[in-house]
Backbone bond lengths (Angstrom), bond angles and torsions (degrees), N, CA, C in turn:
res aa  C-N    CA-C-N  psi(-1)  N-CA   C-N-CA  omega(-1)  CA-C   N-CA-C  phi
1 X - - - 1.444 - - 1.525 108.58 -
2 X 1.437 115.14 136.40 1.373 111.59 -173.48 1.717 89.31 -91.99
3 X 2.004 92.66 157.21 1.183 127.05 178.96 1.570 113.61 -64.08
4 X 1.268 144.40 111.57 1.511 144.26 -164.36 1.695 90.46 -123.30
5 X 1.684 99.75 128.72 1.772 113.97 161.78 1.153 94.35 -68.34
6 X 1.407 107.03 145.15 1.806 124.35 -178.74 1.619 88.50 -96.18
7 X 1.580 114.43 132.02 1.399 114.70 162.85 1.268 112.91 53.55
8 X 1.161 144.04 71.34 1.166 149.26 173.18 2.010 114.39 -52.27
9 X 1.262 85.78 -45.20 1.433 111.39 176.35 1.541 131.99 -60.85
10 X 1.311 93.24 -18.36 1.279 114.00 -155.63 1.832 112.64 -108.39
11 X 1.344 102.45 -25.32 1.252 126.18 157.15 1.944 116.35 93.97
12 X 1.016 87.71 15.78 1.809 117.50 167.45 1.649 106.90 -87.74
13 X 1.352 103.65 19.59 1.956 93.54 155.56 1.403 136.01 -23.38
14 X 1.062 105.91 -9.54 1.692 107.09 -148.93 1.726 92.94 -115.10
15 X 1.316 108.74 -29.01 1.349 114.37 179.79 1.327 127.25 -96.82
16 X 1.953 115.65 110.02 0.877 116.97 -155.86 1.820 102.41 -113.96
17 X 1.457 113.77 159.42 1.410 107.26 177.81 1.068 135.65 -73.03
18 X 1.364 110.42 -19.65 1.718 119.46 160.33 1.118 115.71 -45.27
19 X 1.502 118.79 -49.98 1.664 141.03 -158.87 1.646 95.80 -54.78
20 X 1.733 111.58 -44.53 1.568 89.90 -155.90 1.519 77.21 -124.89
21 X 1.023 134.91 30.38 1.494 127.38 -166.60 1.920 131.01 50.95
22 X 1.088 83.82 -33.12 1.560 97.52 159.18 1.492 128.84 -177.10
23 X 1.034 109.69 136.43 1.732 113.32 -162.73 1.543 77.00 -137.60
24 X 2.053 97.16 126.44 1.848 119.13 145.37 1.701 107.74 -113.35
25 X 1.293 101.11 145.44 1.439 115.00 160.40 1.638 100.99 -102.43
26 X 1.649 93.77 117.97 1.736 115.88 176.03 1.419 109.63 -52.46
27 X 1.736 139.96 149.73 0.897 116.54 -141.34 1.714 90.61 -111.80
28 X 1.129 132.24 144.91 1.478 119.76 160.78 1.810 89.68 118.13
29 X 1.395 119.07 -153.46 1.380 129.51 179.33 1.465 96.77 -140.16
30 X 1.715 115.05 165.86 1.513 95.48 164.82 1.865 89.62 -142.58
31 X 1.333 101.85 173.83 1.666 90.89 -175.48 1.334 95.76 -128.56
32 X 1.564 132.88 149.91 1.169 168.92 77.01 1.350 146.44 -26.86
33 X 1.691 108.14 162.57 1.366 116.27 -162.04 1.480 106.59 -141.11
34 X 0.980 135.02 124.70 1.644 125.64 148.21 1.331 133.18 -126.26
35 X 1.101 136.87 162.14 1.573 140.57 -167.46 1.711 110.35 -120.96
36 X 1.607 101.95 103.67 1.579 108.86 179.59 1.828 97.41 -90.10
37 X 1.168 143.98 111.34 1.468 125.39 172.44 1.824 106.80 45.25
38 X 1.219 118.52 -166.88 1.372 110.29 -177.82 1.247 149.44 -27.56
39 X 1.649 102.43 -29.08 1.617 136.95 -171.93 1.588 107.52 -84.15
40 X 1.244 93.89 132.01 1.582 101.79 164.04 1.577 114.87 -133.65
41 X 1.361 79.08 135.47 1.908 111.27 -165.24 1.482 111.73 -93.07
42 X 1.336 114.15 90.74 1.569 118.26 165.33 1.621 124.34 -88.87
43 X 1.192 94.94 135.04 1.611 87.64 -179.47 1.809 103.67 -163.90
44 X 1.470 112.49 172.58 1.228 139.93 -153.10 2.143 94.62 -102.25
45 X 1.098 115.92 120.18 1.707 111.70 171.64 1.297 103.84 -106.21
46 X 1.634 103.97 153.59 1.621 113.94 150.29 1.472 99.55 -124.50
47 X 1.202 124.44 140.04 1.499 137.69 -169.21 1.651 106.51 -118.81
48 X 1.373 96.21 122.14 1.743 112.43 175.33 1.290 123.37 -105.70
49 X 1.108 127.95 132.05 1.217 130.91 175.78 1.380 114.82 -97.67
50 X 1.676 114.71 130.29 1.651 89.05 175.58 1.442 108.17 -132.53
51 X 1.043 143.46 -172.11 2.034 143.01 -151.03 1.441 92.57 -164.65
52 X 1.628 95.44 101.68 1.549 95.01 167.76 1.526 124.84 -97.22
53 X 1.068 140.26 150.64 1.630 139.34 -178.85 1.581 89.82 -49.67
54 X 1.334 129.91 -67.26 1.088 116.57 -147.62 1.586 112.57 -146.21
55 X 1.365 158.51 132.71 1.121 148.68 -145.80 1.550 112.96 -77.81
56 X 1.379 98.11 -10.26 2.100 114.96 175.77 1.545 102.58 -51.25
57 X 1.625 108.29 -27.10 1.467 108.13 -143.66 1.277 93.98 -99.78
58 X 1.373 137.39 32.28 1.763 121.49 175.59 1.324 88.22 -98.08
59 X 0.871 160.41 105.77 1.188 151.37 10.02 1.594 127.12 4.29
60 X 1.662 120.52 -48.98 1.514 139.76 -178.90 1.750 80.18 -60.63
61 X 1.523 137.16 -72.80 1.278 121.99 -160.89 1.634 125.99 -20.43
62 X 1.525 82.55 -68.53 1.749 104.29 176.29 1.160 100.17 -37.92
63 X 1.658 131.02 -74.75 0.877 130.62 -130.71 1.847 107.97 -72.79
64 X 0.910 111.87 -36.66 1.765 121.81 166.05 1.213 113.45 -86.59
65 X 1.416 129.84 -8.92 1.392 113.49 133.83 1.467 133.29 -46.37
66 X 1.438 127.54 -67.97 0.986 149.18 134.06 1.545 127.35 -5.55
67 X 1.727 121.31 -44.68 1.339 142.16 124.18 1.776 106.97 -11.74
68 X 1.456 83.46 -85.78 1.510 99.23 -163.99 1.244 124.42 -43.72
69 X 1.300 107.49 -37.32 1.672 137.30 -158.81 1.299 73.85 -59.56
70 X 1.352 110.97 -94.16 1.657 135.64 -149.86 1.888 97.98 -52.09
71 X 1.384 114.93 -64.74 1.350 102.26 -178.57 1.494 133.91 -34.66
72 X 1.447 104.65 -51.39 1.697 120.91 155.24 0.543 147.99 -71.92
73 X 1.857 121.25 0.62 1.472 146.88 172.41 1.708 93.53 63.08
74 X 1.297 121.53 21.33 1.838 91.26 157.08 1.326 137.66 -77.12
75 X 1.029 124.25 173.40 1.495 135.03 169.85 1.373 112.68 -80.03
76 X 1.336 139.92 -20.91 0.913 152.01 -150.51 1.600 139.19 -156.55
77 X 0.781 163.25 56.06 1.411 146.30 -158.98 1.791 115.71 -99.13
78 X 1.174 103.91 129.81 1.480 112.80 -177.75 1.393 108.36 -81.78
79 X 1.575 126.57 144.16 1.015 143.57 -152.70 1.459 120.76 -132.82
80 X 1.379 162.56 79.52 1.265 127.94 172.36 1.384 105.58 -130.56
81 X 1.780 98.44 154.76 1.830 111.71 -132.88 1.661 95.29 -159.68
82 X 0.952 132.54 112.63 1.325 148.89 -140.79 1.726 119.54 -5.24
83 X 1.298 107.92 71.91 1.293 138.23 -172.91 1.593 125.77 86.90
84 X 1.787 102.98 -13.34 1.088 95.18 -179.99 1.515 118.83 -95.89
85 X 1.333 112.90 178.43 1.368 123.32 -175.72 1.465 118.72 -128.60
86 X 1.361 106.25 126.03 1.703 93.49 178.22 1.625 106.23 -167.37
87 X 1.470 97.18 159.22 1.547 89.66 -171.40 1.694 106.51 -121.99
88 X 0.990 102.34 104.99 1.586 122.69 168.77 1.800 125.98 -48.45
């Protein structure tokens, strides 16, 4: 099977489908809110799904978390990874 860039468009170059076996981008946007101390944080999501070979491999999470962070200039990226939840 040949190697396909996920989302070209989207600016996740780096993330390929082999890597996690399968990665979807959810279709549409969804919007959100959170509360750091006084401040409240509104903003616009795109939600990814990703399919790892094997559960050894979250490690790959982090690591395109971490991606993401920096590519999108957030502060933050939310995470959840075999039931858990957390924001990096």
């Amino acid at each position: 099977m040949e190697e396909v860039s996920f989302l070209p468009s989207c600016g996740i170059r780096g993330v390929r489908a082999r890597t996690f076996g399968g990665i979807t981008r959810l279709p549409g946007t969804a919007a959100g809110q959170w509360r750091e101390g006084s401040k409240t944080y509104v903003d616009t999501l795109v939600i990814y799904v990703m399919a790892l070979s094997s559960i050894a491999q979250g490690h790959l999470v982090g690591e395109v978390a971490a991606f993401a962070k920096v590519h999108y200039a957030q502060e933050a990226i939310y995470v959840s990874y075999l039931g858990l939840n957390e924001i990096l």
